[in-house]
C-alpha positions as protocol buffer text, in pm:
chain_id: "A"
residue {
  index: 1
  type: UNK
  ca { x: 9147 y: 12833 z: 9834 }
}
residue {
  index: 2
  type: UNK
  ca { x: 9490 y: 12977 z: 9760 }
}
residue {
  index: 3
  type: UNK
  ca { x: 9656 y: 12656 z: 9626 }
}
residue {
  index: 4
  type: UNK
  ca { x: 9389 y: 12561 z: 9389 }
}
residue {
  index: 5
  type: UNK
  ca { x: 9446 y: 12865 z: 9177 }
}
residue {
  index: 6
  type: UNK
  ca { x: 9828 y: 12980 z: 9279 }
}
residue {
  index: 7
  type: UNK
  ca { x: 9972 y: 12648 z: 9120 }
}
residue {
  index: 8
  type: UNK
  ca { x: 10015 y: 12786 z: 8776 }
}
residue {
  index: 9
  type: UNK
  ca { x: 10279 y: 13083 z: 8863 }
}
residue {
  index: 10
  type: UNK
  ca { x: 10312 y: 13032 z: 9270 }
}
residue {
  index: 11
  type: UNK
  ca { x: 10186 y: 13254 z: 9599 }
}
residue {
  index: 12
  type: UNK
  ca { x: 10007 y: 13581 z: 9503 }
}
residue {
  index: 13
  type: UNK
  ca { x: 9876 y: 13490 z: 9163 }
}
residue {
  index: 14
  type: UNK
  ca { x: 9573 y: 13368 z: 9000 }
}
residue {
  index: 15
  type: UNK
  ca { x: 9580 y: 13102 z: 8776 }
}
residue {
  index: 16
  type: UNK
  ca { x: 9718 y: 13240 z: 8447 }
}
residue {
  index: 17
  type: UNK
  ca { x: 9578 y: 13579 z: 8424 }
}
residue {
  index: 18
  type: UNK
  ca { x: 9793 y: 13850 z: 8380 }
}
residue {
  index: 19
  type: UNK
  ca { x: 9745 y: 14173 z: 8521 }
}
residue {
  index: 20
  type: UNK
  ca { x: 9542 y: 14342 z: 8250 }
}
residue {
  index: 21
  type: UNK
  ca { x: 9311 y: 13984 z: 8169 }
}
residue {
  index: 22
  type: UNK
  ca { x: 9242 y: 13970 z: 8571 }
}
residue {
  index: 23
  type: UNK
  ca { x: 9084 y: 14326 z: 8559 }
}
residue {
  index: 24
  type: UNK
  ca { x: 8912 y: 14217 z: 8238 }
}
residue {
  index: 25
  type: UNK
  ca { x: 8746 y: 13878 z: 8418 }
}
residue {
  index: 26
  type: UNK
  ca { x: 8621 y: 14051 z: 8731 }
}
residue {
  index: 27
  type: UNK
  ca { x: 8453 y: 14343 z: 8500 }
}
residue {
  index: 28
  type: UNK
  ca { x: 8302 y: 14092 z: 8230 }
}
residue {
  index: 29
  type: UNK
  ca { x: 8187 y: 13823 z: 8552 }
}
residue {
  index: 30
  type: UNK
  ca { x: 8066 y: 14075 z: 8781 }
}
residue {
  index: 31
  type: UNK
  ca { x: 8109 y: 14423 z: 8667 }
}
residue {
  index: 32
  type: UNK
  ca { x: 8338 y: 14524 z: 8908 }
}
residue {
  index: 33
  type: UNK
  ca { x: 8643 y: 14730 z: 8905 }
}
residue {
  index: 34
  type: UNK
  ca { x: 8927 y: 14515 z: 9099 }
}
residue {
  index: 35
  type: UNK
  ca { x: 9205 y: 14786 z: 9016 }
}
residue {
  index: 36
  type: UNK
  ca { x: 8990 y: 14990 z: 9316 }
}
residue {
  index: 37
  type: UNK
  ca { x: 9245 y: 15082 z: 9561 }
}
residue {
  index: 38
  type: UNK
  ca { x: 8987 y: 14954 z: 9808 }
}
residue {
  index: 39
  type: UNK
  ca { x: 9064 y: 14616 z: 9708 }
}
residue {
  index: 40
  type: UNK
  ca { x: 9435 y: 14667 z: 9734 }
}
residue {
  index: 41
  type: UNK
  ca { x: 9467 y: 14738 z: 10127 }
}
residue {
  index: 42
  type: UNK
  ca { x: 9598 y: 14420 z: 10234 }
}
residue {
  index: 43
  type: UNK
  ca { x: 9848 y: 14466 z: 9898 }
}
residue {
  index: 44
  type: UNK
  ca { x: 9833 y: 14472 z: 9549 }
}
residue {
  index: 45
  type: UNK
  ca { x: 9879 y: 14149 z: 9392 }
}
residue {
  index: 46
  type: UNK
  ca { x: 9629 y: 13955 z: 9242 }
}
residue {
  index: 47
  type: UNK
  ca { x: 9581 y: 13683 z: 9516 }
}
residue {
  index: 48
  type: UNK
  ca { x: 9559 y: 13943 z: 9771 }
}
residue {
  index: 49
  type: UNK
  ca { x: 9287 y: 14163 z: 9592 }
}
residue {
  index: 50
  type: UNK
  ca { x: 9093 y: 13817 z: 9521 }
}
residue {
  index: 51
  type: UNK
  ca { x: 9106 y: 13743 z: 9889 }
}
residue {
  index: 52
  type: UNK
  ca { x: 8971 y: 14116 z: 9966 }
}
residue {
  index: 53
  type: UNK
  ca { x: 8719 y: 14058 z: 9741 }
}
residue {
  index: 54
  type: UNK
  ca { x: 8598 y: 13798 z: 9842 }
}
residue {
  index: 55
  type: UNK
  ca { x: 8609 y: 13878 z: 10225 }
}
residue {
  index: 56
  type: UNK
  ca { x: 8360 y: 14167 z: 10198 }
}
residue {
  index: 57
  type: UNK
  ca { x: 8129 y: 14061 z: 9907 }
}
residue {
  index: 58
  type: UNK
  ca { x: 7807 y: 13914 z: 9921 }
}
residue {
  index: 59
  type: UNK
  ca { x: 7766 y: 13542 z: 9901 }
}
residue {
  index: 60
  type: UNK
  ca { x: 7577 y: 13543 z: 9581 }
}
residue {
  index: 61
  type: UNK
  ca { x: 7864 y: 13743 z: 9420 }
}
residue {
  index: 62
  type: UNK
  ca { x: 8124 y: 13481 z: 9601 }
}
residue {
  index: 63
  type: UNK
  ca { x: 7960 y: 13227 z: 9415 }
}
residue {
  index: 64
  type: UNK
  ca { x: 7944 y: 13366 z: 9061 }
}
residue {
  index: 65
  type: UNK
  ca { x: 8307 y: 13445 z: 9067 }
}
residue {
  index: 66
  type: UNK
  ca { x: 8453 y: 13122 z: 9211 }
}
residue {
  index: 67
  type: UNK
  ca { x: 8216 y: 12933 z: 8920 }
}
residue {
  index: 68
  type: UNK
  ca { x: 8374 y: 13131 z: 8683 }
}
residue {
  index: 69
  type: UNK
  ca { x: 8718 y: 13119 z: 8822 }
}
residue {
  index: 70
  type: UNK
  ca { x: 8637 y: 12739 z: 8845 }
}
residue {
  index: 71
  type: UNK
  ca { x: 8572 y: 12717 z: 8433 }
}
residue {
  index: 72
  type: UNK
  ca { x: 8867 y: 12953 z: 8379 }
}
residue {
  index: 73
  type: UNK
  ca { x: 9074 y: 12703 z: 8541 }
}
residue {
  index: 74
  type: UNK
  ca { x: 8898 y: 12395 z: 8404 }
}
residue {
  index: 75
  type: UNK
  ca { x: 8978 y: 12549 z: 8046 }
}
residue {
  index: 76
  type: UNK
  ca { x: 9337 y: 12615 z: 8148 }
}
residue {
  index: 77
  type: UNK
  ca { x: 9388 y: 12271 z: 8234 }
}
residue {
  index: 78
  type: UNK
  ca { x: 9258 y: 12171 z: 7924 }
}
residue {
  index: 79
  type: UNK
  ca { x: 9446 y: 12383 z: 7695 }
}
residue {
  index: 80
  type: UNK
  ca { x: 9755 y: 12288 z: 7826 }
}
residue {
  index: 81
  type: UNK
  ca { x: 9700 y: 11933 z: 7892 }
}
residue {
  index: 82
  type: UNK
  ca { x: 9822 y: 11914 z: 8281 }
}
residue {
  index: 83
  type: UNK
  ca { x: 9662 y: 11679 z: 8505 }
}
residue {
  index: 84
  type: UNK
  ca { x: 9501 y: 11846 z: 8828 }
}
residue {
  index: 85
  type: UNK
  ca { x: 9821 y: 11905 z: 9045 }
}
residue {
  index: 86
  type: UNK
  ca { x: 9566 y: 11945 z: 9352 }
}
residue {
  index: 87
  type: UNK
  ca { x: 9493 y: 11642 z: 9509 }
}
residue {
  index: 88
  type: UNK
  ca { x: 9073 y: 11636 z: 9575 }
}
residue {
  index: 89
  type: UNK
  ca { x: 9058 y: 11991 z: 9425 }
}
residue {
  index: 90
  type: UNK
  ca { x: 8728 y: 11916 z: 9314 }
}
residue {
  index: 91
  type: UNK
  ca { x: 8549 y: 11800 z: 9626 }
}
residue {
  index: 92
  type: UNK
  ca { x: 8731 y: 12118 z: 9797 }
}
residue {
  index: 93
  type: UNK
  ca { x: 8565 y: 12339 z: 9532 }
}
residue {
  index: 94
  type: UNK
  ca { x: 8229 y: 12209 z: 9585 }
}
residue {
  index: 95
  type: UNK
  ca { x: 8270 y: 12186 z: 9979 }
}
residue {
  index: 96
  type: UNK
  ca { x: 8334 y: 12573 z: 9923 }
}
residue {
  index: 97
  type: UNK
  ca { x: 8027 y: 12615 z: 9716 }
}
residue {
  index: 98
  type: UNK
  ca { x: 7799 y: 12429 z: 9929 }
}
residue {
  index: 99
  type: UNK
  ca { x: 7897 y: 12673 z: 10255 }
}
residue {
  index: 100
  type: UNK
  ca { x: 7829 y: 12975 z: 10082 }
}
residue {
  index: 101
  type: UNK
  ca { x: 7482 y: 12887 z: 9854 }
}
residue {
  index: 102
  type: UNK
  ca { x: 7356 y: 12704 z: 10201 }
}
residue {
  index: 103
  type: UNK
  ca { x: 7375 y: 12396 z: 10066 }
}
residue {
  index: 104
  type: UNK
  ca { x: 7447 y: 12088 z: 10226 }
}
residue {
  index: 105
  type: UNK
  ca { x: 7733 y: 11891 z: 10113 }
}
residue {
  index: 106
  type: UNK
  ca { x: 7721 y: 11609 z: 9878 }
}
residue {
  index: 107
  type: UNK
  ca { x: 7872 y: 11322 z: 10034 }
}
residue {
  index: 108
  type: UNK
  ca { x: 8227 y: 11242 z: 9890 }
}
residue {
  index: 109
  type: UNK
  ca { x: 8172 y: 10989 z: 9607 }
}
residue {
  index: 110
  type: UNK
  ca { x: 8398 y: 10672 z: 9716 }
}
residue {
  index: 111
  type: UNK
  ca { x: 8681 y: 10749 z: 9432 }
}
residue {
  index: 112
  type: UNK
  ca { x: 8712 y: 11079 z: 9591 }
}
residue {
  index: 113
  type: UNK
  ca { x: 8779 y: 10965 z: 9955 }
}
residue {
  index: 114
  type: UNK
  ca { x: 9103 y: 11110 z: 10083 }
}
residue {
  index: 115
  type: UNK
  ca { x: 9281 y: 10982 z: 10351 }
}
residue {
  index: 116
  type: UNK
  ca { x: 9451 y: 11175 z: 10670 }
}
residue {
  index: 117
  type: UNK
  ca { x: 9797 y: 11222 z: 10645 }
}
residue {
  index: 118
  type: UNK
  ca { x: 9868 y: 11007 z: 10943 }
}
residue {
  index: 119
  type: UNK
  ca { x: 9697 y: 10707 z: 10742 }
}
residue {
  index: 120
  type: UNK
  ca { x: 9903 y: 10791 z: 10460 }
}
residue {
  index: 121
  type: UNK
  ca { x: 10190 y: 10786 z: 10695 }
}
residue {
  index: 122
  type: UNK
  ca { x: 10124 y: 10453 z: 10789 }
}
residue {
  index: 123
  type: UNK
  ca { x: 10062 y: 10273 z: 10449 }
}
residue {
  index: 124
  type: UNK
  ca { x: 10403 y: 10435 z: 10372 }
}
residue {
  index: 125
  type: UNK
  ca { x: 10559 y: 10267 z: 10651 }
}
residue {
  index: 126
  type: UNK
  ca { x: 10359 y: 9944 z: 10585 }
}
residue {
  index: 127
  type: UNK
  ca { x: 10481 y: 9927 z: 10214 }
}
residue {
  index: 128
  type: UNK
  ca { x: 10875 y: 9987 z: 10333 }
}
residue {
  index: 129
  type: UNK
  ca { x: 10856 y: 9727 z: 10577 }
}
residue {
  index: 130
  type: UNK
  ca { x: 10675 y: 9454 z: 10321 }
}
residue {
  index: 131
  type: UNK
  ca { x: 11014 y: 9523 z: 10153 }
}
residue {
  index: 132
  type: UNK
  ca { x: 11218 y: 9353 z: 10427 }
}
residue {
  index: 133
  type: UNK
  ca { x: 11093 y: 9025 z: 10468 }
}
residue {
  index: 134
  type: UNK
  ca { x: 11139 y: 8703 z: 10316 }
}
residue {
  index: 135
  type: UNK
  ca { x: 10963 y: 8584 z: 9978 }
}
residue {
  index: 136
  type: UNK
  ca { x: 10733 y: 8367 z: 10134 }
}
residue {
  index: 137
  type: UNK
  ca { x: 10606 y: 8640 z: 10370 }
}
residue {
  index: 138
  type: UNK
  ca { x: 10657 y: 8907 z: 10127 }
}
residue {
  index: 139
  type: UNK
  ca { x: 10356 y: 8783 z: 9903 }
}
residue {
  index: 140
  type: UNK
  ca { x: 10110 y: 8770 z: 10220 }
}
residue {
  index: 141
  type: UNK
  ca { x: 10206 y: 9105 z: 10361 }
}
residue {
  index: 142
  type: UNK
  ca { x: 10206 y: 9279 z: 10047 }
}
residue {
  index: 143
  type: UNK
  ca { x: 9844 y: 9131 z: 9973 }
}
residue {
  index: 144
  type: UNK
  ca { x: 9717 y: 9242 z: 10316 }
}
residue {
  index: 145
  type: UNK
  ca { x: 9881 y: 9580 z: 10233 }
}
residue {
  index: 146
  type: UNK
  ca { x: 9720 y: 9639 z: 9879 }
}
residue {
  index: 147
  type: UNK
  ca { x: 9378 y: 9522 z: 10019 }
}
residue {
  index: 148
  type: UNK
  ca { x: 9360 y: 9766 z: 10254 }
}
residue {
  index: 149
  type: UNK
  ca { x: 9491 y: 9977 z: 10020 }
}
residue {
  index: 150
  type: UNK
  ca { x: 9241 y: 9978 z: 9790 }
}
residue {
  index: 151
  type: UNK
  ca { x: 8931 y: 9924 z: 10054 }
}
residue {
  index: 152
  type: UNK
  ca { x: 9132 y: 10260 z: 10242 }
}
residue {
  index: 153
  type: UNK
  ca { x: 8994 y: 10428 z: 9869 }
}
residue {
  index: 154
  type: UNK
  ca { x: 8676 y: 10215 z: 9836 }
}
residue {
  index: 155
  type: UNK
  ca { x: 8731 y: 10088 z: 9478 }
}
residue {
  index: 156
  type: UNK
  ca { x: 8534 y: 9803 z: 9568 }
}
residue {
  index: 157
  type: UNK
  ca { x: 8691 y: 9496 z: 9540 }
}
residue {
  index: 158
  type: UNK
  ca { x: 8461 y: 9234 z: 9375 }
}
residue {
  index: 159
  type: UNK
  ca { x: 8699 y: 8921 z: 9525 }
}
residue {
  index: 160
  type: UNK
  ca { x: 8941 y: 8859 z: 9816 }
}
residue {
  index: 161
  type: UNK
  ca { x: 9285 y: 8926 z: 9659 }
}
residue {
  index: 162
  type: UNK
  ca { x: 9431 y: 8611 z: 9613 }
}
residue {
  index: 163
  type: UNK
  ca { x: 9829 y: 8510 z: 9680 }
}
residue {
  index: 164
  type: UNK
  ca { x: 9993 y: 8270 z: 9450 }
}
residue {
  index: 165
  type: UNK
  ca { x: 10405 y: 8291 z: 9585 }
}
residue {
  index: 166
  type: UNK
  ca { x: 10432 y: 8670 z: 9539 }
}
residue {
  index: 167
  type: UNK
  ca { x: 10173 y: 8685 z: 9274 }
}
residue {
  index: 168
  type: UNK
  ca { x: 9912 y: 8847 z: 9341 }
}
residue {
  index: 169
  type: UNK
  ca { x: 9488 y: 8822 z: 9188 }
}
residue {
  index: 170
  type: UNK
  ca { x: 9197 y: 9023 z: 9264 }
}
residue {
  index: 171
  type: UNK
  ca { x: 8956 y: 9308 z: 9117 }
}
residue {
  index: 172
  type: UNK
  ca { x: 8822 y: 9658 z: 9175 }
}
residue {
  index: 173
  type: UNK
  ca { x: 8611 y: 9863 z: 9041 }
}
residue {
  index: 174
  type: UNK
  ca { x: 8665 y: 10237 z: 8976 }
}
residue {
  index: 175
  type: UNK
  ca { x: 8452 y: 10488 z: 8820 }
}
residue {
  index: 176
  type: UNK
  ca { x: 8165 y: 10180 z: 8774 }
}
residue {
  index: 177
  type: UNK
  ca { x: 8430 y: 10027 z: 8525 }
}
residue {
  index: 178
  type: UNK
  ca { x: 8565 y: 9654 z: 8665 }
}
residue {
  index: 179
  type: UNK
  ca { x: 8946 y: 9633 z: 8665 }
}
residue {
  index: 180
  type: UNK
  ca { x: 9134 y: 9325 z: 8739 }
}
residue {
  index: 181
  type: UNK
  ca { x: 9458 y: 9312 z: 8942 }
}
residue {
  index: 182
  type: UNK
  ca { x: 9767 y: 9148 z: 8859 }
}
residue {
  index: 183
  type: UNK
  ca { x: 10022 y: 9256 z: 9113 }
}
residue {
  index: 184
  type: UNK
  ca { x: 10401 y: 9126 z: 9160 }
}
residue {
  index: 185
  type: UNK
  ca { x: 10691 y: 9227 z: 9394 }
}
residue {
  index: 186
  type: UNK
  ca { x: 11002 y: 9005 z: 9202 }
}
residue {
  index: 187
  type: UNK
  ca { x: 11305 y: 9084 z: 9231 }
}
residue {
  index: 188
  type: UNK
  ca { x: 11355 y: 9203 z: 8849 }
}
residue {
  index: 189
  type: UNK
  ca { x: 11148 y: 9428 z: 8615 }
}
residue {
  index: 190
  type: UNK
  ca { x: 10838 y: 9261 z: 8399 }
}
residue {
  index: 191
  type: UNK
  ca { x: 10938 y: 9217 z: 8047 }
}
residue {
  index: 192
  type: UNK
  ca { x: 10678 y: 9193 z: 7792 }
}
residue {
  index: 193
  type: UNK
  ca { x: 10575 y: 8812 z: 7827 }
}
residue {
  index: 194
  type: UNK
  ca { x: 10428 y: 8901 z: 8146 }
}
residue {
  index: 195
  type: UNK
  ca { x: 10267 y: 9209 z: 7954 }
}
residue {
  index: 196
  type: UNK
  ca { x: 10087 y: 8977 z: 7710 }
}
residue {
  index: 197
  type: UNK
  ca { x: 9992 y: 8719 z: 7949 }
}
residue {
  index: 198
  type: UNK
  ca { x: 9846 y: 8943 z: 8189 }
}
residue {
  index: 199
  type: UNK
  ca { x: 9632 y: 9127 z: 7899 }
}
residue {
  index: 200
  type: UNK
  ca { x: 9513 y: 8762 z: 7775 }
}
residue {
  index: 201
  type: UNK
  ca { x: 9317 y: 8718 z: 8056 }
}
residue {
  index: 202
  type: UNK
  ca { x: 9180 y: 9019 z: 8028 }
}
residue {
  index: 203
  type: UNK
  ca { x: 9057 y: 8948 z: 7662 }
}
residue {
  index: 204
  type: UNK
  ca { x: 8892 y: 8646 z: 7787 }
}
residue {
  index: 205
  type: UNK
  ca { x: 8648 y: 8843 z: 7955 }
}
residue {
  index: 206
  type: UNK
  ca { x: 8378 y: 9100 z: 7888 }
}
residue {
  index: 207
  type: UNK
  ca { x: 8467 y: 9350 z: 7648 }
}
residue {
  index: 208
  type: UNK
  ca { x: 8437 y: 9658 z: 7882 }
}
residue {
  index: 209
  type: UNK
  ca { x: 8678 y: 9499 z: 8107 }
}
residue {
  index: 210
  type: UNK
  ca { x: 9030 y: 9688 z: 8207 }
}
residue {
  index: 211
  type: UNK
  ca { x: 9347 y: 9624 z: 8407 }
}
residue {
  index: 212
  type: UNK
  ca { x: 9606 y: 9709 z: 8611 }
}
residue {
  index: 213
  type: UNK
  ca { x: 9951 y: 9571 z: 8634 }
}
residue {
  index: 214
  type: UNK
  ca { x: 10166 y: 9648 z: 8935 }
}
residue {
  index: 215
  type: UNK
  ca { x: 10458 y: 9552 z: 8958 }
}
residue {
  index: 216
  type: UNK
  ca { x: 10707 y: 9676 z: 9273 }
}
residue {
  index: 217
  type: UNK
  ca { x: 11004 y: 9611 z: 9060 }
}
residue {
  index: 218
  type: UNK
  ca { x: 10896 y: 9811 z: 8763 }
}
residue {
  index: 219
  type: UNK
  ca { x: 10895 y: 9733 z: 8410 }
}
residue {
  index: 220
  type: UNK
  ca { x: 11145 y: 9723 z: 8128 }
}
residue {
  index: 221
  type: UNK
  ca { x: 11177 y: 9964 z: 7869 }
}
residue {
  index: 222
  type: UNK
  ca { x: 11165 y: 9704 z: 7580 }
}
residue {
  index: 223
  type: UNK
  ca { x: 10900 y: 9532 z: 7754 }
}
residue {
  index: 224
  type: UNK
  ca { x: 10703 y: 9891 z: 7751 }
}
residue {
  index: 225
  type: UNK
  ca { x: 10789 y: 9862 z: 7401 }
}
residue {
  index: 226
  type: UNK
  ca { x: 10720 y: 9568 z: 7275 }
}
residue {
  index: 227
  type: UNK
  ca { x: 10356 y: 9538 z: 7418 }
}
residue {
  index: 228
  type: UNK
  ca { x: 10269 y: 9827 z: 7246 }
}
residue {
  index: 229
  type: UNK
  ca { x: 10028 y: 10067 z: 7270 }
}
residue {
  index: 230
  type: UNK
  ca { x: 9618 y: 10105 z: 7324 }
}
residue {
  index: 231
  type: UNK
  ca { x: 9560 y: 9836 z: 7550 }
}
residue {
  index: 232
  type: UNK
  ca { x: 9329 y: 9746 z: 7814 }
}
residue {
  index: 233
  type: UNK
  ca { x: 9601 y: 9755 z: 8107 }
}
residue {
  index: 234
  type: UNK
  ca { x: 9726 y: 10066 z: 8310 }
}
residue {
  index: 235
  type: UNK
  ca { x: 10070 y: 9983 z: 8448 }
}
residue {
  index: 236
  type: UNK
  ca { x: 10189 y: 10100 z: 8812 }
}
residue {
  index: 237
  type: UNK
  ca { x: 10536 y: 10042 z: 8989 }
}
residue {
  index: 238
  type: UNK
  ca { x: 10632 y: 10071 z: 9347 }
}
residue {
  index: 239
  type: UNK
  ca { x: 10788 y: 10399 z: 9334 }
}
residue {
  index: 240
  type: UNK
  ca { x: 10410 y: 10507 z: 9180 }
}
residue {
  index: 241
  type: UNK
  ca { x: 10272 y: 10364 z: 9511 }
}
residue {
  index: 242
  type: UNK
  ca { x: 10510 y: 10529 z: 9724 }
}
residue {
  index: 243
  type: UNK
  ca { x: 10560 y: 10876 z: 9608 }
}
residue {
  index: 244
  type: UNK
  ca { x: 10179 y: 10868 z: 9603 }
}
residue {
  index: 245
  type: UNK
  ca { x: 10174 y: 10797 z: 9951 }
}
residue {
  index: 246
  type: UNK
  ca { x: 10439 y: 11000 z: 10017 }
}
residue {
  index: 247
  type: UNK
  ca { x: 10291 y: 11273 z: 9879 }
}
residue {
  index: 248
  type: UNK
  ca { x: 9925 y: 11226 z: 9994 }
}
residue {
  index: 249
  type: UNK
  ca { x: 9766 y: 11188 z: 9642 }
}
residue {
  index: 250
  type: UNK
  ca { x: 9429 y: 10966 z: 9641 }
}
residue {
  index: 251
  type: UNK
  ca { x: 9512 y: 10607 z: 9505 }
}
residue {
  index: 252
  type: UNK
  ca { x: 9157 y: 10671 z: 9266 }
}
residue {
  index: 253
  type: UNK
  ca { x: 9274 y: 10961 z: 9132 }
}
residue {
  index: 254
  type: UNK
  ca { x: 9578 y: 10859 z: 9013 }
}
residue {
  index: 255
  type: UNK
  ca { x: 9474 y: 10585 z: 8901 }
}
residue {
  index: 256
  type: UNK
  ca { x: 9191 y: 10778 z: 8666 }
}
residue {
  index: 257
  type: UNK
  ca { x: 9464 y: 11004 z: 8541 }
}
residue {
  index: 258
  type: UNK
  ca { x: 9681 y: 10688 z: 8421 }
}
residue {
  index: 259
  type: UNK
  ca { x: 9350 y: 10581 z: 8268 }
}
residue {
  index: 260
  type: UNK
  ca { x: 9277 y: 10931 z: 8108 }
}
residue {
  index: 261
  type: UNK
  ca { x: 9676 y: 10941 z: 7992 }
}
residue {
  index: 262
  type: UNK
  ca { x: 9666 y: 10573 z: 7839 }
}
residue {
  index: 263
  type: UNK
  ca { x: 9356 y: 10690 z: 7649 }
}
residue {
  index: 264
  type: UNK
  ca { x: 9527 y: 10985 z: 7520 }
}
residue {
  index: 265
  type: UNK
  ca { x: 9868 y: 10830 z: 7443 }
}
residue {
  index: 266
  type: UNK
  ca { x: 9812 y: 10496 z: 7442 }
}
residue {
  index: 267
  type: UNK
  ca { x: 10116 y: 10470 z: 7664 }
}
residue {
  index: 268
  type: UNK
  ca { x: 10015 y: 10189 z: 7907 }
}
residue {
  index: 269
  type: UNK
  ca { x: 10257 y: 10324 z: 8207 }
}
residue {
  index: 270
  type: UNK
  ca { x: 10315 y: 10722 z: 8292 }
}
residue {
  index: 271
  type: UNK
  ca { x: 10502 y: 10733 z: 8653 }
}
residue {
  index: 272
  type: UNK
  ca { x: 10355 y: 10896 z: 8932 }
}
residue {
  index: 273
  type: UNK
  ca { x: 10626 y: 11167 z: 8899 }
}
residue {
  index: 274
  type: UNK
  ca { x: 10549 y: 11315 z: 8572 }
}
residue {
  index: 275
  type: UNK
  ca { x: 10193 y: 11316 z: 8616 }
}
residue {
  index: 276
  type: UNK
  ca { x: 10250 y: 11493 z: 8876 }
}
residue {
  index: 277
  type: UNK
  ca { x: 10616 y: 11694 z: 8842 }
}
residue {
  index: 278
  type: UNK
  ca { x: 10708 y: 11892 z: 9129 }
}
């Protein structure tokens, strides 16, 4: 479990805690003493004395501490409003739980499904290649790609993606909201007439309805600005799809961190690479 609590100040830490708050967690939690040199004999620092600790306690006392350090990092994220840098940290945290309570794993809801990295290889190499052909081709290839894209995550498309020249239709649903797709690999950026069109179809549908805007080429920064802010469309370019890919991050999960962001802000478009800075 190293990475999901080392990300906040690197190998041999824990989360935030300093030295003297690590000793106070682990004697409020569980009444224990962590500054025991018997905890210390694979070395001193906090991620090592966590790991002894949790090597030669019980499993009752494994779980108690790992909910806690699980709300200590919850709160942490929180506080300093930073999107999970862990890709399925969640589902790993549970998995964890399940193996030491004895209970059986909760099957992975479909907008947590992560793929191998070989499949992530692939798509990567699928989405460069879409790149070199023709316009014609282009629109077909990059609709095959982006359905099985999004059936790869299981965000349950309600319609066959549809090509009109490299325009491309279709819908998905993720966290039981409906989204519909607009998606477009031109040659220049989307300005803000595309913006408005795009969300005008939205508007002519139910009220609850949301969507997302991808565009390969990206957008322009007066587009950005002249559509404004608090709308009902997320906005994704192709650099967002490939440094996901690149990078192995679920496809649902950033997209539900561009939702949570454009909720917050109001900003319809946050790249991949700040959400997620290395």
């Amino acid at each position: 479990m190293g990475d999901l609590v080392e990300f906040v100040r690197g190998a041999g830490f824990v989360l935030d805690f300093s030295d003297a708050s690590f000793s106070a967690f682990f004697a409020a939690e569980l009444n224990v003493d962590i500054e025991d040199p018997k905890f210390s004999v694979n070395g001193g620092s906090k991620g090592k004395r966590l790991k002894c600790f949790l090597q030669n306690c019980n499993d009752a006392d494994a779980v108690r501490l790992l909910a806690a350090l699980w709300e200590h990092r919850s709160d942490h994220l929180l506080r300093t409003d930073t999107p999970d840098p862990i890709p399925n940290s969640e589902q790993r945290y549970q998995a964890l739980l399940s193996r030491l309570s004895g209970q059986p794993q909760a099957a992975p809801k479909p907008e947590d499904m992560v793929l191998e990295g070989r499949k992530f290889a692939k798509f990567k190499n699928d989405l460069l290649e879409v790149g070199t052909l023709l316009p014609h081709a282009r629109g077909y290839a990059f609709e095959a790609f982006l359905k099985n894209l999004f059936d790869a995550f299981q965000l349950a498309a309600r319609e066959p993606f549809r090509v009109r020249g490299e325009q491309i239709d279709g819908s998905f649903e993720l966290d039981n909201e409906v989204y519909l797709l607009e998606a477009k690999w031109h040659g220049q950026a989307i300005g803000v007439a595309d913006l408005h069109t795009f969300h005008g179809k939205i508007e002519q549908k139910a009220a609850w309805t949301r969507g997302l805007f991808l565009s390969n080429s990206g957008f322009t920064e007066e587009g950005l600005a002249a559509f404004g802010r608090g709308k009902r469309v997320i906005c994704m370019d192709g650099l967002d799809l490939y440094e996901l890919l690149d990078r192995e991050i679920s496809l649902s999960q950033v997209l539900k961190i561009k939702v949570r962001r454009a909720a917050e802000t109001g900003a319809p478009f946050v790249r991949v690479r700040d959400l997620y800075p290395r």
